[in-house]
C-alpha positions, -999 to +999 in steps of 0.1 A: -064+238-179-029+236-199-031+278-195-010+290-163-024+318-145-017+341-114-026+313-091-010+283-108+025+283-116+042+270-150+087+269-139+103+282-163+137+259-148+140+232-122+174+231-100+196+203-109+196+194-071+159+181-076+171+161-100+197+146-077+172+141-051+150+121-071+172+099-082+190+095-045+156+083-036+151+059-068+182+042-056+170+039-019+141+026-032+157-001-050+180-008-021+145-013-005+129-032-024+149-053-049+122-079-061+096-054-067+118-025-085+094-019-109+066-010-085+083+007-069+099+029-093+061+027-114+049+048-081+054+091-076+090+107-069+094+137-057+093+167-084+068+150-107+035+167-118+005+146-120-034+139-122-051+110-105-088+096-114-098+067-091-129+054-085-148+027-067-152-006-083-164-040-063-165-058-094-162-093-095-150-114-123-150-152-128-139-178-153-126-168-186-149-133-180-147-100-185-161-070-167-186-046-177-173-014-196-165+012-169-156+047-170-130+068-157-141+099-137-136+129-152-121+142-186-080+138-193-061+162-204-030+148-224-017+179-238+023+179-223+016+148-207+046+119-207+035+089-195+007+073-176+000+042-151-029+025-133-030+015-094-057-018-095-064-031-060-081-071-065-081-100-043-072-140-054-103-146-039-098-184-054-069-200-054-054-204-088-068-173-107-050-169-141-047-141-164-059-110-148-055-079-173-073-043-179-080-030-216-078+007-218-106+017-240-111-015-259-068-014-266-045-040-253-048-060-225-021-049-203-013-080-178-020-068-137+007-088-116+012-107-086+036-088-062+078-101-073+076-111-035+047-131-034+061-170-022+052-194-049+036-230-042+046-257-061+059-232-083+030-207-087+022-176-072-017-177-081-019-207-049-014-173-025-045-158-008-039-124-011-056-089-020-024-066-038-028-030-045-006-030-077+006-002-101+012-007-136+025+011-165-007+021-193+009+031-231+001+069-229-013+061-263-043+042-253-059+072-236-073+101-255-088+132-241-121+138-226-136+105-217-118+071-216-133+036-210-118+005-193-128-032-177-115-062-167-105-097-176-101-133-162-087-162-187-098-194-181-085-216-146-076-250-167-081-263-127-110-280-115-129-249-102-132-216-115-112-188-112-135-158-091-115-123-080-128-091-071-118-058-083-119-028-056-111+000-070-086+018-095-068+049-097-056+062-130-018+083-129-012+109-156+021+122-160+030+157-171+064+178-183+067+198-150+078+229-173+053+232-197+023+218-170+008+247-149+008+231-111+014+243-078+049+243-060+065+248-029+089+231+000+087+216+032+100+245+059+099+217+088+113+195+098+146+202+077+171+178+061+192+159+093+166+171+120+152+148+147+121+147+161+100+128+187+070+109+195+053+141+175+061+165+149+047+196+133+048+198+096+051+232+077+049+241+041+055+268+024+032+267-009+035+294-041+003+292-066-031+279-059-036+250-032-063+234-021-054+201+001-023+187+006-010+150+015+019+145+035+037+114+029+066+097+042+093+072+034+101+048+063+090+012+075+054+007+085+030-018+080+023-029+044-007-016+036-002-025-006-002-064+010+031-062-014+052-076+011+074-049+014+070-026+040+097+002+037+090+031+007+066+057+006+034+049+029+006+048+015-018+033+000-057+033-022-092+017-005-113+016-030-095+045-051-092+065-020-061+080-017-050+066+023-023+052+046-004+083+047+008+102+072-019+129+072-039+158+051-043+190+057-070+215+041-065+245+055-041+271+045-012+272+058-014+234+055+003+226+092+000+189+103+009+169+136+017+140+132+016+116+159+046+089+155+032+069+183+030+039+169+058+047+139+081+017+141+119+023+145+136+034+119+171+011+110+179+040+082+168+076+083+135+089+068+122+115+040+091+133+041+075+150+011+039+167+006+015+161-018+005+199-032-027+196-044-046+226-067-079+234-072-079+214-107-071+186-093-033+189-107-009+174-079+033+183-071+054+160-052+079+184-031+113+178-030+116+154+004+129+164+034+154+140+040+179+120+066+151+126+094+159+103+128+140+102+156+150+110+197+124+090+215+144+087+244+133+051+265+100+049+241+101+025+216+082+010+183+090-023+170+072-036+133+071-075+140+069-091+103+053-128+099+073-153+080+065-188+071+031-177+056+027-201+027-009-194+015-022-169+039-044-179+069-070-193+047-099-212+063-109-224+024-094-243-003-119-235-031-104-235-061-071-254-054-056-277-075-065-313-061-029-321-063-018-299-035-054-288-019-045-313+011-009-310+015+005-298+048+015-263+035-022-256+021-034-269+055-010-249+079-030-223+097+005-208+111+033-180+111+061-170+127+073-132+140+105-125+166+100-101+197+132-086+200+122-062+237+124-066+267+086-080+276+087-061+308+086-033+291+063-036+265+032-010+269+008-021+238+005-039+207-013-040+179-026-069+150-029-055+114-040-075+082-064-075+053-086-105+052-124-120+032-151-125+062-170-146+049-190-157+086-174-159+119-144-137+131-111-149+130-098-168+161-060-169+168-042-188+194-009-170+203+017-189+218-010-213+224-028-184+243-065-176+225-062-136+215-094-116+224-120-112+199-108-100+170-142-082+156-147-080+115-173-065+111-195-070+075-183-096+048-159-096+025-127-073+020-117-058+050-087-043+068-082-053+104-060-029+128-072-037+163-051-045+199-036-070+204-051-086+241-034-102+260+000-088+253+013-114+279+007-140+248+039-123+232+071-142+242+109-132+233+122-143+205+102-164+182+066-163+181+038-186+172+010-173+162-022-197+147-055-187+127-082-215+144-100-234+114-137-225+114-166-251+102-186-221+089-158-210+065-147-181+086-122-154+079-093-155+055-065-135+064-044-126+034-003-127+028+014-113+037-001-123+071-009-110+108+018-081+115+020-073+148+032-034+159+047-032+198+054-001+217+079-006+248+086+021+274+122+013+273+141+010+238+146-028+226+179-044+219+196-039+183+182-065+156 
């Protein structure tokens, strides 16, 4: 695998301009995303080489536990390689979990986050419903090639109930010297750096070595799909080690995609695009990205509503919290808060998006004091809601109130960052 051949390509030199693009986009990530720097910077820029292993999980783990051992797919290859990381997606399914950490073949436990931007109750973070994808950095030295081992822990609550979270799925990132690691290459041809587009696009590549699938991704404001509370950087995200959330794959040679911005939100600062180049292997390149992209939508228009004043999440549970705030009004309130900024004439759809726990009946929200439609969850547990929003004459200017209806039979918890609502207008909204 370390061997280049005819297909795969080893670069003898990479052009100091890629360097200066990567690091033009480490700093527009940080202008991004200032609390959360370090995920973001943990995460792929352009010009890296790399190998990912992810895998199902749907473990669950309770009080002062640990998971069983589990393996990673496939056999590593660390010869060249520089540095590694792990993306964990879990869910505080309790309230107050403490102490969440993965061991990398029986090595040190290496402590898995909250998000930076994640509100704190009375101080701490772990009172937040919420269900994070979250990317840490793994010491290169605790892998070893061939197979490699890892599981999960919980320490003990110290609260009056036990802690109880739920592991999805993980995706293991291994890092390589791009000139000594045989990997594909190549460029986007289109669109090109300052270009425009509108409520479509046609990607183009062109792609030197052997490739077998490639990802486009893009960096721009969307919904947050990492439940991170950030929703500008590269979209994407993992479902249960899944690689999704982007803006589209392409398998076929010459690896064209159209991509439908329909419901794309405005963008207040100019986008980059960059593909995922894929070989046979299983070895992955991030292009150079495409950048300073705007778009000419004419009178059609995409805005990304964000909730605010979500304290815990639109949890229809308190199990688990701490008896000293489990009745307060914050744990209590059901509510959150987004601003319409169109003109509601003009508003053509809209859509609700949030990850949430089913554990019985769907979610009921009042907007505006308006009941929503049925919002239909279908099975229990984790899921990921992205449905209409009916009627949109609920939606007023300005502020918005929107409610999650208690349920007797324990309901639906919708997780922070809460219920983001996506509007498309037929005339473009005022600035904001």
């Amino acid at each position: 695998m370390n061997q280049p051949t005819s297909s795969r390509l080893l670069p003898r030199q990479r052009k100091k301009i890629n360097f200066s693009a990567g690091w033009m986009l480490i700093i527009m990530c940080v202008a991004a995303a200032v609390s959360a720097t370090s995920v973001c910077l943990a995460e792929p820029l352009p010009g890296e080489v790399f190998v990912e292993y992810g895998l199902r999980i749907n473990k669950t783990i309770t009080d002062n536990g640990t998971s069983e051992i589990l393996t990673i797919p496939g056999q590593l290859d660390l010869a060249n390689a520089t540095k590694a990381e792990v993306a964990v997606e879990y869910a505080n399914v309790h309230l107050g979990i403490k102490g969440q950490a993965i061991t990398i073949n029986e090595t040190d436990w290496i402590p898995i986050p909250f998000p930076g931007t994640v509100p704190a109750i009375n101080g701490d973070q772990d009172h937040i419903y919420m269900m994070p994808v979250m990317t840490v950095a793994v010491p290169l030295a605790s892998f070893k090639n061939g197979t490699n081992t890892f599981r999960f822990k919980l320490d003990p609550k110290g609260e009056q109930k036990m802690s109880y979270t739920q592991f999805y799925g993980a995706t293991f990132r291994i890092y390589y010297d791009p000139l000594k690691k045989a990997h594909p290459a190549g460029r986007i041809t289109a669109p090109s750096n300052g270009g425009t587009f509108g409520r479509s696009v046609e990607l183009t590549l062109a792609t030197e070595g052997s490739v077998s699938k490639v990802q486009y991704v893009g960096q721009y404001e969307d919904f947050d799909h990492n439940g991170d509370g950030i929703y500008r950087g590269w979209i994407y995200s993992y479902r249960y080690g899944q690689f999704t959330n982007h803006i589209g794959t392409s398998v076929t040679a010459p690896f064209q995609f159209g991509w439908d911005t329909s419901w794309i939100p405005d963008s207040p600062t100019p986008m980059h695009i960059a593909a995922r180049l894929i070989d046979p292997e299983g070895v992955i390149y991030m292009t150079e990205a495409v950048t300073n992209l705007t778009f000419s939508r004419g009178e059609y228009s995409v805005e990304l509503c964000k909730p605010y004043g979500v304290l815990n999440g639109f949890s229809t549970c308190t199990y688990g919290t701490p008896m000293a705030i489990a009745y307060t009004a914050e744990i209590r309130n059901k509510t959150e808060y987004f601003d319409v900024h169109g003109p509601l004439a003009r508003i053509a759809n809209a859509r609700l998006y949030f990850q949430c726990w089913k554990r019985a009946s769907n979610p009921k929200i009042e907007l505006n004091s308006t009941a929503l439609d049925e919002i239909a969850v279908r099975g229990g547990g984790s899921q990921i809601v992205n449905l209409p929003l009916s009627p949109t004459t609920a939606l007023t200017a300005n502020t918005n109130t929107l409610v999650l209806i208690n349920a007797s039979d324990g309901g639906t918890d919708v997780q922070w960052p809460g219920v983001q609502v996506m509007i498309q207008y037929n005339a473009r909204p005022k600035s904001h």
